[in-house]
N, C-alpha and C positions, 0 to 999 in steps of 0.2 A: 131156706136161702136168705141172705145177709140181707138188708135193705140197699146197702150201701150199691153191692153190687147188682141190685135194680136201677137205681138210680143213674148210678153212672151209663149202663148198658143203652139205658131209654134214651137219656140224653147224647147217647154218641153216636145211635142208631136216628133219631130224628135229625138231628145234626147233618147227618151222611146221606140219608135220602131229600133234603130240603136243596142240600149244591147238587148231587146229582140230578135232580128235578130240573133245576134253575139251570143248570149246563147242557140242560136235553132240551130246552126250552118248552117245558112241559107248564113251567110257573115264572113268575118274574117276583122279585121282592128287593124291597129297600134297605140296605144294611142299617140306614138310619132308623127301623123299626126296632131292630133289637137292642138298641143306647134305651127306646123309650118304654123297654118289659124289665128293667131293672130290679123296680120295686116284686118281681117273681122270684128274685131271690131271697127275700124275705121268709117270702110265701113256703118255702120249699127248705129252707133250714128250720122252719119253725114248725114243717110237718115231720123233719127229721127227728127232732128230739121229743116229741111227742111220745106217751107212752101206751100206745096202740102195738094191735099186730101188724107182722109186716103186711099182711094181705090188705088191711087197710090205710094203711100207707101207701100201697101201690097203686090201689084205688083213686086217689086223692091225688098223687104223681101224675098217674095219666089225666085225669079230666085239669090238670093245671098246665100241663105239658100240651093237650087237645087244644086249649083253649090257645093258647100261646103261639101254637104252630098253624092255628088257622087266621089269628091277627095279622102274624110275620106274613104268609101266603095271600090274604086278601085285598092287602093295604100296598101297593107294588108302589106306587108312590103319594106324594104330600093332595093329590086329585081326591083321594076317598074323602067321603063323609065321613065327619067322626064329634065326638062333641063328648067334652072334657069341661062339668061346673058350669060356669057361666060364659064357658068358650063353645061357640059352633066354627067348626071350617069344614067348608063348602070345596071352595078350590083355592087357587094361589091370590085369584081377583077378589075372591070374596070374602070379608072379614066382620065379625060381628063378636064385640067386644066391650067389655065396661066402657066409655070412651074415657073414664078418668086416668084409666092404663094407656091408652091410645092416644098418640100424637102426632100430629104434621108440623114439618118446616120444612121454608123454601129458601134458596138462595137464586138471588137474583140474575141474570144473564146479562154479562157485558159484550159489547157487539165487539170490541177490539182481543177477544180470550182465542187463541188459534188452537192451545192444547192444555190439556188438564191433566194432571195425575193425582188420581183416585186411590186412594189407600185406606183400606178396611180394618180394622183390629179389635179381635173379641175372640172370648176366649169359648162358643157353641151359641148355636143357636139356629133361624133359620134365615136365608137371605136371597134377593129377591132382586132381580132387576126386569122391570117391564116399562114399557109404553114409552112415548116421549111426552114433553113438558115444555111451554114456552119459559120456564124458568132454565137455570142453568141445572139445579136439582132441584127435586121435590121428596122428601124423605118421609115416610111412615113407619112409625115405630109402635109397637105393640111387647107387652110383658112387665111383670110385676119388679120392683128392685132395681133392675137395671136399666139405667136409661145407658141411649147413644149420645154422644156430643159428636161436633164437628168444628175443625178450624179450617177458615181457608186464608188462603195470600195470594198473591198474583202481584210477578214481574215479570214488567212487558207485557207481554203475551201470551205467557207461559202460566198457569195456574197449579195451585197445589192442595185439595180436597182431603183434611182427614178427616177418617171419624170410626171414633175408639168409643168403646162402653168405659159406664161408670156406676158403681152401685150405689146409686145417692141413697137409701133408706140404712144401707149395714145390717139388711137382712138377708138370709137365704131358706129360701123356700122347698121343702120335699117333695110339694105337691105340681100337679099341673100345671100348675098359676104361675112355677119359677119359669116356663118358655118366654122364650122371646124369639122378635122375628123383624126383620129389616128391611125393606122394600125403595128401593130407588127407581126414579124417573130421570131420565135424563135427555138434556139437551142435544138436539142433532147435531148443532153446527159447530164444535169443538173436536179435534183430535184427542181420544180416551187413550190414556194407558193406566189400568186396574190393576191391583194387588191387593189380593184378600189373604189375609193371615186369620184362621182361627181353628179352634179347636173340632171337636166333631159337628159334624153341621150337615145341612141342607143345604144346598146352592143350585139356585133355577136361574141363569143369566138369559134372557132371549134378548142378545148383541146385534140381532139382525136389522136395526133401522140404522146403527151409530157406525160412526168410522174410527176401529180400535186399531189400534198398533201392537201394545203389547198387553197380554193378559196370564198376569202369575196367580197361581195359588197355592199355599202351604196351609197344611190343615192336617186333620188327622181321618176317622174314618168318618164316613158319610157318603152322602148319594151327591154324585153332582149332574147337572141335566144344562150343557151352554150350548144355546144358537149361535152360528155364526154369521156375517153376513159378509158382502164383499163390496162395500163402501170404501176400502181404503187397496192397493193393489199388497201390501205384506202386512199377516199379521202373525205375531208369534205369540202360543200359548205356553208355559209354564206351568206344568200341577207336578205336586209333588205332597202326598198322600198319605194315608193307612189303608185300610180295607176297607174299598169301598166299592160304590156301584159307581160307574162316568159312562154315562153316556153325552157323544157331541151331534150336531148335523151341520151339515155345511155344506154352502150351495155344490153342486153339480157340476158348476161348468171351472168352479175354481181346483186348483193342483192344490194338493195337500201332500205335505212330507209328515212321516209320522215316524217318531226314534222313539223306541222303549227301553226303561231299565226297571223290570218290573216281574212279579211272578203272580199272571192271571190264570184264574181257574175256569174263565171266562172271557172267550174274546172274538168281536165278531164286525172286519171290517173288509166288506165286499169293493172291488174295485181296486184295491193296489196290488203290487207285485212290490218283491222282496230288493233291494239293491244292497244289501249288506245286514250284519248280524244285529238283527233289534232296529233295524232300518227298510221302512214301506216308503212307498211313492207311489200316487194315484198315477194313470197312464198319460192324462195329460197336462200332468206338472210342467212338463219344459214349453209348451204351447200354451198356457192356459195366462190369461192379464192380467188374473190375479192368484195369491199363492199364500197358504196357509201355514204356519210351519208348528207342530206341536211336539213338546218333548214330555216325553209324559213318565212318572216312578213314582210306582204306587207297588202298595204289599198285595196281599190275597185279593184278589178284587176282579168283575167285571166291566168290560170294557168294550163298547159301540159307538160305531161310527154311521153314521146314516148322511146319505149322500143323495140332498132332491133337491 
């Protein structure tokens, strides 16, 4: 038998039990784990041209394919321990890092700022919104090569938040060390509307202390995980995706309208009923003070709503 068509079989066979798994809810896993087994393809062209039998070539397939499929399986999200050189992460809070790679800046809080817009631009990576800040932001950055910059302006009382990566060294890294990750704090007392543009990524936003308006995201695949809260009575989300995993939560007592243009292979949100094609509505949208609105188009991907 060919190697070729071992190869392919194995991988189309673990491939096919890993979503039906994941759709039976037998296992949960992060699409952003398989962007970070890349370097297995390496692995796996290089045992192909090798000049062995196929028998042990297939040998070698499976235990790289075993190993592979139990990291994708174990790792469900950025929570696992794991620990890459002189990198440990522990969880989203906890970072332990060269600090000559790691950096903080704050920008100061003007009492007279009523609304901010927040705009993100990079092109992968992982990103991070927690806690609040008597500052207006508080930004930590971690990863080799590329730093974050930030401009902001304010007229009136209207502010404008960018912050775009920049490769200040002109290098690029193969190894673990090219990650990087962005973590913002932000101020409660300003009206948020956010826009994150970037490529495959990580995205943990826990929104539930701030009062957002609007919140877009354009990105490609990746895991996204956003809190919601109901600090403000409307907010509209925006994502627009590759294959990814989203999961949202949002409180209970608020009405959420939810439109898809999207083909999920996974999708799991208890509580609405249907008013039109690719159109949900929680039951007490038209009663409820405050009211969510998401529009969501994404490719292959899973998709949760959890409501407490």
């Amino acid at each position: 038998m060919k190697f070729k068509n071992i190869f392919w079989g194995l991988i189309l066979i673990l491939f096919g039990v890993l979503l039906i798994g994941r759709n039976l809810g037998y296992w949960n896993f992060d699409w952003y784990n398989f962007l970070r087994l890349w370097p297995v393809l390496f692995i796996l062209w290089g045992l192909s041209v090798l000049p062995v039998r196929n028998e042990i070539k297939a040998f070698f397939l499976v235990i790289v394919l075993g190993f592979s499929t139990w990291y994708v399986v174990q790792s469900p999200d950025k929570t696992t321990v794991m620990s890459w050189g002189w990198w440990k992460f522990n969880n989203y809070r906890n970072y332990e890092k060269d600090t000559s790679r790691k950096q903080t800046y704050t920008l100061q809080n003007n009492d007279s700022l009523k609304s901010v817009n927040l705009k993100m631009d990079a092109a992968a990576g992982e990103f991070y919104i927690q806690d609040t800040t008597s500052n207006l932001v508080t930004m930590l950055q971690q990863g080799r090569g590329i730093n974050y910059h930030y401009t902001f302006t304010q007229t009136n009382t209207k502010g404008i938040l960018n912050i775009y990566e920049k490769n200040d060294h002109g290098n690029f890294n193969l190894n673990s060390d090219n990650k990087r990750m962005l973590l913002l704090k932000l101020n409660t007392q300003p009206l948020w509307n956010i826009d994150l543009d970037a490529g495959a990524s990580s995205v943990k936003f826990d929104l539930r202390p701030f009062k957002v308006k609007k919140l877009n995201f354009d990105g490609g695949a990746g895991s996204f995980k956003i809190y919601l809260g109901n600090k403000y009575p409307k907010t509209y989300v925006n994502l627009d995706a590759g294959a990814s995993s989203i999961v949202f939560k949002i409180p209970k007592n608020s009405g959420c309208d939810l439109k898809m243009s999207s083909f999920l292979s996974g999708k799991n949100f208890k509580g609405f009923h249907k008013v039109g094609d690719e159109h949900f509505q929680t039951d007490n949208f038209d009663t409820a003070a405050n009211k969510i609105y998401l529009n969501i188009d994404a490719a292959i991907s899973s998709f949760t709503i959890i409501r407490e």
